[in-house]
C-alpha positions as CSV (number, residue, x, y, z in Angstrom):
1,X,27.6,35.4,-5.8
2,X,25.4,37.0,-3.0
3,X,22.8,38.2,-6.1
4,X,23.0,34.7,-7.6
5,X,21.9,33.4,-3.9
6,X,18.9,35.7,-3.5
7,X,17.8,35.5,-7.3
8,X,17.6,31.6,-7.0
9,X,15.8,31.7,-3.4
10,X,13.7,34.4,-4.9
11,X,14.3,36.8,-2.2
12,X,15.5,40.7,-2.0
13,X,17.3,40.8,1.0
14,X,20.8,39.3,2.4
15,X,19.0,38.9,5.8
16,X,17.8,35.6,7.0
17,X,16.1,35.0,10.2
18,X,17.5,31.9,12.5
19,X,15.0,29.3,12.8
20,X,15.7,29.2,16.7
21,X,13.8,25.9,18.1
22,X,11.0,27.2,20.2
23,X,11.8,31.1,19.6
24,X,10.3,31.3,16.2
25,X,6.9,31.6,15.4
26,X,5.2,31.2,11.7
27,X,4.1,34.8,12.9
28,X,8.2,35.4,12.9
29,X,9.1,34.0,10.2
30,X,6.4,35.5,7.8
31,X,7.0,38.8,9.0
32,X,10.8,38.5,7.6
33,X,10.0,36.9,4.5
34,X,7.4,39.2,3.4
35,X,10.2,42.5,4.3
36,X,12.3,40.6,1.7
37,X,14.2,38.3,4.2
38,X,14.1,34.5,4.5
39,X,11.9,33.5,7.5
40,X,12.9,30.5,9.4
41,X,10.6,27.9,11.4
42,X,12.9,25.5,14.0
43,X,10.9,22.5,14.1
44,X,13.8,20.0,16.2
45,X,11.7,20.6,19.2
46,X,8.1,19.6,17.1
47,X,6.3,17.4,16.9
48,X,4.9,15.9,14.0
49,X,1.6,17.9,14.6
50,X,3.0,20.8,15.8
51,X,5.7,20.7,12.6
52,X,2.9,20.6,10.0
53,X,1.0,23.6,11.5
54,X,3.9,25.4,11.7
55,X,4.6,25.2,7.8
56,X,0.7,25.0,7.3
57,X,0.2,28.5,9.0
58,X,3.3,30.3,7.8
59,X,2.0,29.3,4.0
60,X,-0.9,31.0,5.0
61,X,0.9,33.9,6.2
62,X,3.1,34.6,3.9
63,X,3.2,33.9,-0.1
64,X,7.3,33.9,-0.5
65,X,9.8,31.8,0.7
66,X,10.7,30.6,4.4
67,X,13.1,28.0,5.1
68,X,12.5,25.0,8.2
69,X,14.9,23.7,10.1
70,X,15.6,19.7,11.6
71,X,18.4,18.2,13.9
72,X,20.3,15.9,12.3
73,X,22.2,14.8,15.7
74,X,23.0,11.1,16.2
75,X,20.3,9.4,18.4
76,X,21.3,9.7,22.3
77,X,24.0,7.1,23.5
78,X,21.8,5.6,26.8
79,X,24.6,5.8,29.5
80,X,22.6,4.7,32.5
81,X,25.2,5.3,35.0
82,X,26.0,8.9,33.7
83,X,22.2,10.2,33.8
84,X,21.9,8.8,37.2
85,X,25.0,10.7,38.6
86,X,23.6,13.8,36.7
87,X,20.4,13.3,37.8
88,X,21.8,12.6,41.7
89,X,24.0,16.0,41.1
90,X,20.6,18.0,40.2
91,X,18.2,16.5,42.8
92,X,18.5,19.8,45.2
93,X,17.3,21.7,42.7
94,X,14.4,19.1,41.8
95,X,13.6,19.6,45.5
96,X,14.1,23.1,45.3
97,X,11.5,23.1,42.2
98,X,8.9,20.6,44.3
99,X,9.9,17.8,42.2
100,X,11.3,14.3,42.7
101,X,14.2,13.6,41.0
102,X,13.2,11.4,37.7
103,X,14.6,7.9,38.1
104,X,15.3,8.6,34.3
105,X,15.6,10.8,31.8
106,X,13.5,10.1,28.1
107,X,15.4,11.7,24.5
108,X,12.5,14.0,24.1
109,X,13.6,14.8,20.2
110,X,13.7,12.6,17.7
111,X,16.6,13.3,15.2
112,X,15.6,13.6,11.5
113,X,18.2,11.1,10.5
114,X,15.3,8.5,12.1
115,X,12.2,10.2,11.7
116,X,10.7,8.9,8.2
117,X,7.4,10.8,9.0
118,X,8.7,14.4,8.8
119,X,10.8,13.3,6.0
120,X,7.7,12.6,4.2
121,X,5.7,15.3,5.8
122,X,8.7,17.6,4.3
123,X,8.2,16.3,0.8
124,X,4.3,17.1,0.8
125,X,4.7,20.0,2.1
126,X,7.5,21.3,0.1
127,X,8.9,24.8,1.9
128,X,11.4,26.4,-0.2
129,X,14.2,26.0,1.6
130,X,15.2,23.0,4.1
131,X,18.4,23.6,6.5
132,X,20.3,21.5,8.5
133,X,21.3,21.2,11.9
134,X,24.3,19.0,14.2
135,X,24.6,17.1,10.9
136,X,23.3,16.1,7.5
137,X,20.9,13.4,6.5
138,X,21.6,10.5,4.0
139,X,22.0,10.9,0.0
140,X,18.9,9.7,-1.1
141,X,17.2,12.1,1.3
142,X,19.3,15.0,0.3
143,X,18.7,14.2,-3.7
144,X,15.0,13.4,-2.6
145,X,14.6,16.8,-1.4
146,X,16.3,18.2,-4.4
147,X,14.0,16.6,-6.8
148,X,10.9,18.0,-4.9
149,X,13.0,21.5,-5.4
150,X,13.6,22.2,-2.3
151,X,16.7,24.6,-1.8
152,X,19.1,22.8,1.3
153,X,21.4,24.3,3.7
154,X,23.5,22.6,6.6
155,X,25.9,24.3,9.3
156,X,29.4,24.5,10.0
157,X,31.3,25.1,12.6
158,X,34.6,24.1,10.6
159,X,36.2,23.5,7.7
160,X,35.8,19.9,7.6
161,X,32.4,19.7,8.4
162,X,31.8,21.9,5.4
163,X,33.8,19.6,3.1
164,X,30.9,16.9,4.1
165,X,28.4,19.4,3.3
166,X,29.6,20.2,-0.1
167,X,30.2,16.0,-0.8
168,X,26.9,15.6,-0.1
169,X,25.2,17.9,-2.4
170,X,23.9,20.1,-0.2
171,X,23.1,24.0,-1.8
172,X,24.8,26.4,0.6
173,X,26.8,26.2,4.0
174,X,25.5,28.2,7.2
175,X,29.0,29.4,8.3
176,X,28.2,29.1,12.2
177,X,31.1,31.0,14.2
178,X,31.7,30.5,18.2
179,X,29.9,34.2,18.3
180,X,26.1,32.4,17.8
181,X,23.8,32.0,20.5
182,X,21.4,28.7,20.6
183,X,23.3,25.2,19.7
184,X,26.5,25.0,18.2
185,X,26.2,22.6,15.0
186,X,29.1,20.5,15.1
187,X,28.4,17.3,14.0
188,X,30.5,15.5,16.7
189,X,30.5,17.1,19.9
190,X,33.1,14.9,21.2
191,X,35.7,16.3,18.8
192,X,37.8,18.7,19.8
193,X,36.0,22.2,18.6
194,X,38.7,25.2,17.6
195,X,35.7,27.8,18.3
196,X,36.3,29.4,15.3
197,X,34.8,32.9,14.7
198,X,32.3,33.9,12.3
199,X,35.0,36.0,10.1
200,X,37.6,33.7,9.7
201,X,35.1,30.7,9.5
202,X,33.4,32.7,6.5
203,X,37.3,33.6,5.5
204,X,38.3,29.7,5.4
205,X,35.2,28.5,3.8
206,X,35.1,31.2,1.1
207,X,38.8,30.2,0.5
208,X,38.4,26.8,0.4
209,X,34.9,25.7,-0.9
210,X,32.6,27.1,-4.0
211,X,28.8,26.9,-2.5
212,X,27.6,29.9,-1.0
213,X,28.3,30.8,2.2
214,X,25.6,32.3,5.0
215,X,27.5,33.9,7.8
216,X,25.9,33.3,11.4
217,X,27.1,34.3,14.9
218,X,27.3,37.8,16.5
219,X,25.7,40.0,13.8
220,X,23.4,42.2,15.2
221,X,22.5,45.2,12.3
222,X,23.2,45.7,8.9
223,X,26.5,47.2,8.9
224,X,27.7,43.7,10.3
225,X,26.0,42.3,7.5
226,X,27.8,44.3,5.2
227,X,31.4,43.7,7.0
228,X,30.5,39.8,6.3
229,X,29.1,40.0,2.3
230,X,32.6,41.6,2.0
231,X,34.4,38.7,3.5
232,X,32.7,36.3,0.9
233,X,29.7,35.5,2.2
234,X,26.0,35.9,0.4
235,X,23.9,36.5,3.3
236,X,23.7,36.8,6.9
237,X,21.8,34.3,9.4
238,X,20.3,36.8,12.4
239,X,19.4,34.9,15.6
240,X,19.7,36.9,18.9
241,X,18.6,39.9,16.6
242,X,15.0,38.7,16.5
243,X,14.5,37.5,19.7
244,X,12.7,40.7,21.0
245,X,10.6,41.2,18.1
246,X,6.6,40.8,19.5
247,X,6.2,37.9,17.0
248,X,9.1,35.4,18.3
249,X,7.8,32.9,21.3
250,X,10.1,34.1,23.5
251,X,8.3,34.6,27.0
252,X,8.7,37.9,29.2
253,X,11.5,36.4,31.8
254,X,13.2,35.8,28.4
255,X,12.7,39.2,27.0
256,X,13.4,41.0,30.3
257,X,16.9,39.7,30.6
258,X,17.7,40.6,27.3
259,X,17.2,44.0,28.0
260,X,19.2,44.0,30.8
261,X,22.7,43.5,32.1
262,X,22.5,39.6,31.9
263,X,22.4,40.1,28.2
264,X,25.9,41.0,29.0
265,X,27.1,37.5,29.8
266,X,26.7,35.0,27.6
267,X,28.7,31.3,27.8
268,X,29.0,28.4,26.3
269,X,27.6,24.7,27.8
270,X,26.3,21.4,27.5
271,X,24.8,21.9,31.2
272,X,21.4,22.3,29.7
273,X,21.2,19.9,27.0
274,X,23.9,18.0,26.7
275,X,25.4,19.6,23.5
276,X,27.5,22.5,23.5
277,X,25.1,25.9,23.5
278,X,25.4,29.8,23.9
279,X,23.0,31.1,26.1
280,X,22.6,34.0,29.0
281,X,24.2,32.5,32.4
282,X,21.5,31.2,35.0
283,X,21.7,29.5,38.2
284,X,21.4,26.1,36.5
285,X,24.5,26.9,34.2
286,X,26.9,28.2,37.5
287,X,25.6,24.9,39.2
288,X,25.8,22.5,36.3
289,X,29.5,24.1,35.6
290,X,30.8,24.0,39.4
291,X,34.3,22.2,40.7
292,X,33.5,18.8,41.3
293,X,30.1,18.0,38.7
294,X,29.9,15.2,36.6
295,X,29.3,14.9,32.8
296,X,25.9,16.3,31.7
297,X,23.7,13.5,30.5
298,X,23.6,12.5,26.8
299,X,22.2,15.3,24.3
300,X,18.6,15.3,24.1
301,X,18.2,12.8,27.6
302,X,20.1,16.5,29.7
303,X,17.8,18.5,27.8
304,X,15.0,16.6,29.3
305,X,16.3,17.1,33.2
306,X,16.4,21.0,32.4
307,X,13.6,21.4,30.8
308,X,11.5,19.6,33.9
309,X,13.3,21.8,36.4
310,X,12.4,24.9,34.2
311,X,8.9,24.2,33.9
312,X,8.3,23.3,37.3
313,X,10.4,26.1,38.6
314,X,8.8,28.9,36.4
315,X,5.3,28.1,38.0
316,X,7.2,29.1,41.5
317,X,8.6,32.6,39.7
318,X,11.7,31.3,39.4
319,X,13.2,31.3,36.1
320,X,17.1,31.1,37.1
321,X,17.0,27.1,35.0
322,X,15.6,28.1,32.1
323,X,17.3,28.2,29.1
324,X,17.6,31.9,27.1
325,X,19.8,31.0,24.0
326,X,21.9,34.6,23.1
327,X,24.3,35.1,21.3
328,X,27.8,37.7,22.0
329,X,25.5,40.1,20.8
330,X,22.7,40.2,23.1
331,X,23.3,43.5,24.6
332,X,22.8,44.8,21.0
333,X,19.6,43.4,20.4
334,X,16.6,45.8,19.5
335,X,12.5,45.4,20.1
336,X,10.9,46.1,17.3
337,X,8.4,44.3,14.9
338,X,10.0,42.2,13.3
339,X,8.8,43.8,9.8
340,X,10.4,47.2,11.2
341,X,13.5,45.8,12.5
342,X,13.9,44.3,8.7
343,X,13.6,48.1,7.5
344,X,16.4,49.1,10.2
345,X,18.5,46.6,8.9
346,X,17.7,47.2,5.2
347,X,18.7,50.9,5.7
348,X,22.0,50.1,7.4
349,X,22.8,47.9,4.8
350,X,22.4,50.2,2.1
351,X,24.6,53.0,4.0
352,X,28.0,53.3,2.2
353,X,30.9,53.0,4.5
């Protein structure tokens, strides 16, 4: 199936770049495409504006295919008593960061499920491929998109969720194991979530459902891409990988911890934004996750605390509450263009065991 998959996405390569939300650059994601790979664009922190030159300038870079990538999570239950215990727990740090503590805390993304404008703006624009992310939009969208031919993926973190995906009529399942730095895409967060990892998701899913399967989560080169095509899956989704290439929009406290021991310790949390995420551990994570603290805000309204600490914190050199998504395999990752890091993995795919 895996030639089947690259013939009808008109690609060369098993190899496709995560679209990482405020990592990836159109600069990223052209590089990849035009090595062969597919190149991703995150757009669930965009804006409208920001979206459309996005797609706009990675057309211009690049004349092959590139996939983009929306949040599909339900809009933010407002819990008024919760975000004002979290924000309470978090005002040392405010003061720490020379900020008063917010007297609330706004949903600073707007879920595709709502947002008819991107929709539309999706349609006009037409990338080749669309994915999805913490969920999947309705069935006129989905046959919408079809009918525009645009190719569509959604994650899974589990078997169920990818029976949904397959009911809906979606193309291919992003197999998304508990390895995977950035947000976990479970639908529900507040279902129980059996942190399945990448091989025996791709195992289960290959076993038990007939669209093609893109492994994510933990692989790093091309001889983890290989291990995974053998499994059953048609490609590999590389996030962490990437992260150090020049062209991704991660910023130098980012890169710098990659390259060192910190890469080392990765964790799970909704401390940062609410949802479930893999990231490197920071001050903000220990404190968020200490004996005593209460329930994180409502995904995107926690998102929103963090990110004001981070900013206001950065301008003091303090980067210990930002958040650097990384996956298992961070201490793998390697800087190079991104066009020779494709050529790395090309060759260590083509090795024979």
């Amino acid at each position: 199936m895996t030639s089947g998959f690259i013939e009808k996405l008109g690609i060369r390569f098993p190899i496709i770049q995560a679209p990482m939300a405020g990592v990836s650059t159109p600069e990223l994601a052209a590089a990849v495409s035009n090595a062969g790979g597919l190149g991703s664009l995150g757009l669930g922190a965009s804006t409208i504006d920001q979206a459309r030159n996005m797609i706009e300038q990675t057309h211009r870079l690049t004349g092959q295919p590139f996939n983009v990538n929306v949040f599909c999570h339900a809009p933010a239950t407002r819990d008024p008593d919760r975000e004002k215990a979290w924000l309470a727990y978090l005002s040392p740090l405010f003061s720490e960061a020379g900020l008063d503590t917010p007297d609330q805390l706004d949903e600073i993304y707007t879920s595709f499920l709502v947002d008819d404008e991107q929709f539309e703006m999706l349609l006009e624009l037409r990338p080749a491929v669309v994915s999805f992310h913490f969920g999947i939009p309705s069935a006129d969208c989905i046959a919408c998109l079809r009918e525009a031919g645009i190719y569509t993926m959604a994650t899974a973190t589990n078997l169920y969720e990818a029976t949904l995906i397959e009911q809906a009529g979606i193309d291919a399942i992003v197999a998304q194991g508990i390895e995977a730095g950035g947000h976990r895409g479970m639908f529900n967060p507040e279902t129980t979530d059996e942190c399945l990892s990448t091989m025996v998701l791709v195992c289960l899913l290959a076993k038990h459902t007939t669209l093609p399967i893109i492994a994510a989560g933990g692989i790093m080169d091309g001889h983890a891409v290989n291990s995974v095509l053998k499994l059953g899956a048609v490609a590999a989704q590389l996030g962490t990988a990437f992260v150090l290439c020049p062209e991704s929009a991660a910023n130098s406290a980012y890169r710098e911890n990659l390259k060192s021991q910190r890469a080392t310790q990765t964790r799970l949390t909704d401390v940062l934004s609410g949802r479930p995420a893999r990231g490197m551990v920071n001050r903000l994570i220990t404190f968020g996750e200490a004996d005593g603290s209460p329930f994180p805000a409502d995904y995107p309204r926690a998102y929103d605390a963090a990110k004001r600490l981070s900013e206001a914190a950065s301008k003091l050199g303090n980067n210990e509450f930002a958040a650097q998504w990384a996956g298992q395999g961070a201490p793998l990752a390697r800087e190079l263009p991104a066009s020779e890091l494709m050529s790395v993995l090309i060759a260590e795919i083509r090795i024979e065991p």
